[in-house]
N, C-alpha and C positions, 0 to 999 in steps of 0.2 A: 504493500500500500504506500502512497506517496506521500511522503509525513508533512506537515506545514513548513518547515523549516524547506525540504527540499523544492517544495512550490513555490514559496515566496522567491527563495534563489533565482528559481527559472525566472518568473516576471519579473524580480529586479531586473533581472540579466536582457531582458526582451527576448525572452525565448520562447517557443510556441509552446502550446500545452496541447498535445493531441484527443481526440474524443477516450480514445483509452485511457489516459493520464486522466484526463476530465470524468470520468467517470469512477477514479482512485480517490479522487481529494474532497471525499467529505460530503457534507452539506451542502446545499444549492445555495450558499446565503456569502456575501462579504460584508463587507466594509469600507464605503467609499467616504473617506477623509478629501476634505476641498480646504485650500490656504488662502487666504484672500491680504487682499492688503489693507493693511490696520492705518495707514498715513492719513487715509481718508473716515469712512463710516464703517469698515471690514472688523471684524473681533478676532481674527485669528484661524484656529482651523477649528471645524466642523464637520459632523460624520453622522451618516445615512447609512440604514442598515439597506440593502441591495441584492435581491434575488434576479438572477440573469436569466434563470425561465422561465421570467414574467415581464421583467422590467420595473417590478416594486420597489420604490424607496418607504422606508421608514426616518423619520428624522430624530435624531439620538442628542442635537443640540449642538453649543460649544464643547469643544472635548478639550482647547488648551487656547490658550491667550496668549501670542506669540506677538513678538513687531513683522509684519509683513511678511509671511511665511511663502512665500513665492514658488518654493520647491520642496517637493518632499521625495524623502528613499524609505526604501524597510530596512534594515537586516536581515541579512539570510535569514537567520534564526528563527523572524517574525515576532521577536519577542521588545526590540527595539524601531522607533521609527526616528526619523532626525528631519530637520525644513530648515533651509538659509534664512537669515533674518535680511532684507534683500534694503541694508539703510546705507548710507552714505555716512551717516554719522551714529558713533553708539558710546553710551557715556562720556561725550566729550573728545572724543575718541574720532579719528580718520579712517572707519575701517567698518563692516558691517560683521556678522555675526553666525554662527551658526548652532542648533539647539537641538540637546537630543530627551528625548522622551521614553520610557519604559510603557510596555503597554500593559494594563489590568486585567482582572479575568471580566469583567465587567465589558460589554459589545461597547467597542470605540474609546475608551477610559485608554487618557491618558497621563502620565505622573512626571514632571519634568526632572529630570537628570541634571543636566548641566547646559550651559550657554558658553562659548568660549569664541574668540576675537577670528574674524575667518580670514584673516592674511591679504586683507584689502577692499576696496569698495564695493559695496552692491554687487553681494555672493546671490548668483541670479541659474546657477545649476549646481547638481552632486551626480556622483558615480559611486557605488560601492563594491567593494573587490570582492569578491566569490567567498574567498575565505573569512569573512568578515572581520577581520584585522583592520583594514585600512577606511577614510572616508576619503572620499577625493572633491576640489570645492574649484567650481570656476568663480570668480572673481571680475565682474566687468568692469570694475574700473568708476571713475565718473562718465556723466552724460557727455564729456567732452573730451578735454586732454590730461585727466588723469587716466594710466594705466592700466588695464587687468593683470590681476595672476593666478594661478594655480598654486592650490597648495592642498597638504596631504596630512591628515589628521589619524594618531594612531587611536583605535576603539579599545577602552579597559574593559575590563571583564564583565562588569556590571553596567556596560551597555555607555556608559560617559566618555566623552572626547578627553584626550590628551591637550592640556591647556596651550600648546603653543606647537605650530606645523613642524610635521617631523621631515617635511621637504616642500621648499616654497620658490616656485621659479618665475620672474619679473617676465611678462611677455614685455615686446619692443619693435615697433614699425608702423605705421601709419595708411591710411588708402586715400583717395581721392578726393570722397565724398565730404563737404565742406563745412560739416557741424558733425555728425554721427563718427567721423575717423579719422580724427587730427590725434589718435594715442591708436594702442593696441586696445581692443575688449573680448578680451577672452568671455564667451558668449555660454559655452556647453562642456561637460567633458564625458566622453562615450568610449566603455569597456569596449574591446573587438569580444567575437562569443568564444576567445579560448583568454582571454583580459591575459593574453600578449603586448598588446601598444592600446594607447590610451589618445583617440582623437580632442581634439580640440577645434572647434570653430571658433575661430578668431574674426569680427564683425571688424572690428577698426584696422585691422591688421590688411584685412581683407584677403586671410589665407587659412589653411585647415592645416595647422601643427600636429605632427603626429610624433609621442613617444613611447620609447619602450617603457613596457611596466615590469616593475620586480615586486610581487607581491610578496614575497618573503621580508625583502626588506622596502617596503613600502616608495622604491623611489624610481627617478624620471628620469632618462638619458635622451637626445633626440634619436630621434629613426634614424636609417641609411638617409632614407630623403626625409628631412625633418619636416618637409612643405609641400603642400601644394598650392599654385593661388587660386583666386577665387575665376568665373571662368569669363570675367569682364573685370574692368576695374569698377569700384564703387558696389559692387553685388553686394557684399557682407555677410558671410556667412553665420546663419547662426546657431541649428541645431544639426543632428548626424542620426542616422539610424543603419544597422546590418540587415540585410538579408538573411533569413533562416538558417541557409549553410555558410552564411562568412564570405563568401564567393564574389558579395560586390554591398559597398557603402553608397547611403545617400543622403545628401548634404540640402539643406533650404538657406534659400538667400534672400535675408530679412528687406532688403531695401533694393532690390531691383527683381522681387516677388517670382522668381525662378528655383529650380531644382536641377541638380546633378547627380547623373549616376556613375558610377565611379566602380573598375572594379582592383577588389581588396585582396594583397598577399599576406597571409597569416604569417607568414615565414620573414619577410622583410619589413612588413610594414607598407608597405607603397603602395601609395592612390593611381590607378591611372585613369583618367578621365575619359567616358565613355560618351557623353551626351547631354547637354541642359535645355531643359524645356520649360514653359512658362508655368507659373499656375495658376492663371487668371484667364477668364476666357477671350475669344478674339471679339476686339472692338471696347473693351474696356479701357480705357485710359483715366479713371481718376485717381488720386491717391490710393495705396494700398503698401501692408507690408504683413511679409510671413510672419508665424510664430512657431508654431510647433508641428512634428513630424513624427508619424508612426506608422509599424508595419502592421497588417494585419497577423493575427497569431497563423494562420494558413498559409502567411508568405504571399501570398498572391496576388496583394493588395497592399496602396502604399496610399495614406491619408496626408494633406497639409491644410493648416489656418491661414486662410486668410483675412486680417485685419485692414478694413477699408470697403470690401466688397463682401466681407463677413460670410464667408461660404468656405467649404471645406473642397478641396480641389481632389478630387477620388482619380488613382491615376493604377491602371493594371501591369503587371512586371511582367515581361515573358522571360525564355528561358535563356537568354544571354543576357538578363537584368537593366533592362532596358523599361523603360516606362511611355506607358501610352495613356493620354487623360480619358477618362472613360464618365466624369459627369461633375457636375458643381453642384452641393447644396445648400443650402442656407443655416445659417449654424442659428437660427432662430434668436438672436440676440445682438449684440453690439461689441465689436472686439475681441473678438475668439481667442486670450491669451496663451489657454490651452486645453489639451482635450487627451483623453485616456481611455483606451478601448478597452473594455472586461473582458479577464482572461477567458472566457467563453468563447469570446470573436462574436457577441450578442446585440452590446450597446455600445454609444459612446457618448460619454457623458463628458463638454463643451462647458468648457469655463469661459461665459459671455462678462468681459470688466467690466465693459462700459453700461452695460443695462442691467449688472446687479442680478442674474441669472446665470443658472447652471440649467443649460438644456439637454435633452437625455436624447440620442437619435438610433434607431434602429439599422440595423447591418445587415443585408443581406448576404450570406458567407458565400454562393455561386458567383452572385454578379456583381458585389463588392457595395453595391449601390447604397444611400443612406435616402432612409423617410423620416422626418419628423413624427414625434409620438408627443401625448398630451401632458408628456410628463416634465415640469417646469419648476424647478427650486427657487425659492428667492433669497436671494443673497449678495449681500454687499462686497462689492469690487471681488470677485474671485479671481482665481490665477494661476490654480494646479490641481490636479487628481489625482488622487492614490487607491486602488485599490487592495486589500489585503484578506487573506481570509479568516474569518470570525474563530 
């Protein structure tokens, strides 16, 4: 039987969960925890109990009161979860935060651990290493020309961060684009599925950093090729996702609203660039910019947010990982920051910022296609989803 610990691993990890596996793990029930940001009228994270062979949410409240929890991981283990505190400034301090929480026996209960300093501005993603040893933290930097970095937080036993990075490296380069990438902003940081090198999409850099990972000792060398650019200047990359067998990455570029398919050597590390396509349909020209990016658990299907045109760009992979748009729908809200598909491959549930909604949209696992459903949370400035199981 596939124990919690071993499930949670997979979906940190983005790895698919098969109807056999899915048929191992339990109860039909999770746990969808949403982070919203607290700067505005947001309280923190909140969590909805979530059946995926219905679509039910039950609402279970605030479960912790965090500053702007933008991002959330599990633990293998499932026993711990952690969310960036995604601030520019924190007690006085030039640097945001990040906070780990122990979870209860109690559906959704969370108990704070510790909070410790995250090695720079506006920690706006996390990775976590397989072994559950390491937390890995990108780092954007400011809105402008200050920096991002990465850094590498060791996990103590009792689920709390190590108070100061046990490996902290200053990204450095600049792109075109004349407000967004006058510094570097390390934007995401994404395990490969054997977490051999550790991509980075770098938005100000306007390049995808790739390095080796030593999960034993928790630390970061660059790749053979430590780069790749972005596949125009000014594009900005800003999140990463693998393909099911590792075989090809794919990158979303936040400010010239594209995607790139890329295929990936586990052995070297190297990107080699396969194709960017739009994700916006033809004849749209008003503002727009990506957020977030996932595969489906089937592999099949490859999801992006679009903020401006606020629709989810549905794009099908064949078998040289190559992507074909196959529909646009509406993310039912305003700002689609981001969005997390239930390890079922059932719903997906859209963290809308600007309208103060979590919209919930159905998947169809043949044709990839999404439908609006009546299901509609209300909730102040959200920003992320977590799914976990109960």
């Amino acid at each position: 039987m596939l124990t919690r610990r071993e499930f949670v691993a997979a979906t940190a990890a983005g790895l698919s969960v098969t109807p056999a596996l899915r048929a191992q793990r339990g109860p039909d029930e999770y746990i969808a925890f949403v982070g919203a940001y607290t700067r505005t009228t947001g309280k923190g994270i909140q969590a909805w109990r979530f059946k995926p062979s219905t679509g039910d949410l039950t609402p279970l409240g605030i479960v912790a009161e965090t500053p702007d929890p933008s991002w959330l991981i599990a633990h293998p283990s499932g026993r711990f979860l952690y969310a960036v505190n995604e601030m520019p400034l924190y007690n006085g301090l030039n640097t945001g935060a990040v906070s780990a929480f122990a979870r209860g026996s109690a559906p959704g209960q969370l108990t704070p651990l510790n909070r410790v300093l995250s090695g720079g501005l506006n920690p706006s993603h996390l990775a976590m290493d397989p072994g559950g040893r390491w937390l890995i933290v990108a780092n954007y930097g400011s809105a402008t020309d200050t920096a991002g970095a990465v850094a590498v937080f060791g996990i103590q036993t009792d689920g709390s961060l190590e108070e100061k990075p046990h490996t902290l490296i200053q990204h450095t380069g600049k792109g075109t684009h004349p407000t967004r990438q006058m510094a570097a902003h390390a934007h995401a940081v994404v395990l490969s599925p054997k977490a051999r090198f550790l991509l980075v999409p770098d938005l100000g850099a306007n390049r995808v950093v790739m390095y080796r990972w030593d999960g034993k000792a928790g630390s970061l060398t660059p790749a053979g090729d430590p780069f790749v650019d972005g596949p125009v200047a000014g594009a900005g990359p800003r999140h990463a996702a693998f393909s099911r067998d590792g075989r090809f990455a794919y990158v979303n570029h936040e400010l010239n609203s594209t995607a790139t398919s890329y295929r990936f050597d586990e052995e070297t590390g190297r990107l080699l660039p396969l194709a960017t396509v739009s994700t916006l349909p033809r004849g749209f020209a008003e503002q727009n910019s990506t957020s977030e990016i996932e595969l489906h658990p089937n592999g099949r299907f490859l999801y992006i947010a679009n903020r401006g045109h606020n629709s989810i760009a549905v794009f099908r992979i064949d078998e040289g990982g190559m992507l074909s748009v196959i529909g646009h729908t509406p993310t039912g809200g305003m700002t689609p920051r981001s969005f997390k598909i239930d390890p079922s491959g059932a719903y997906m549930m859209i963290a809308n910022q600007r309208s103060d909604s979590v919209n919930v949209l159905r998947i169809d696992p043949r044709s990839g296609l999404l439908t609006p459903t009546d299901k509609v949370l209300d909730m102040p400035t959200p920003a992320c989803v977590l799914f976990l199981p109960t």
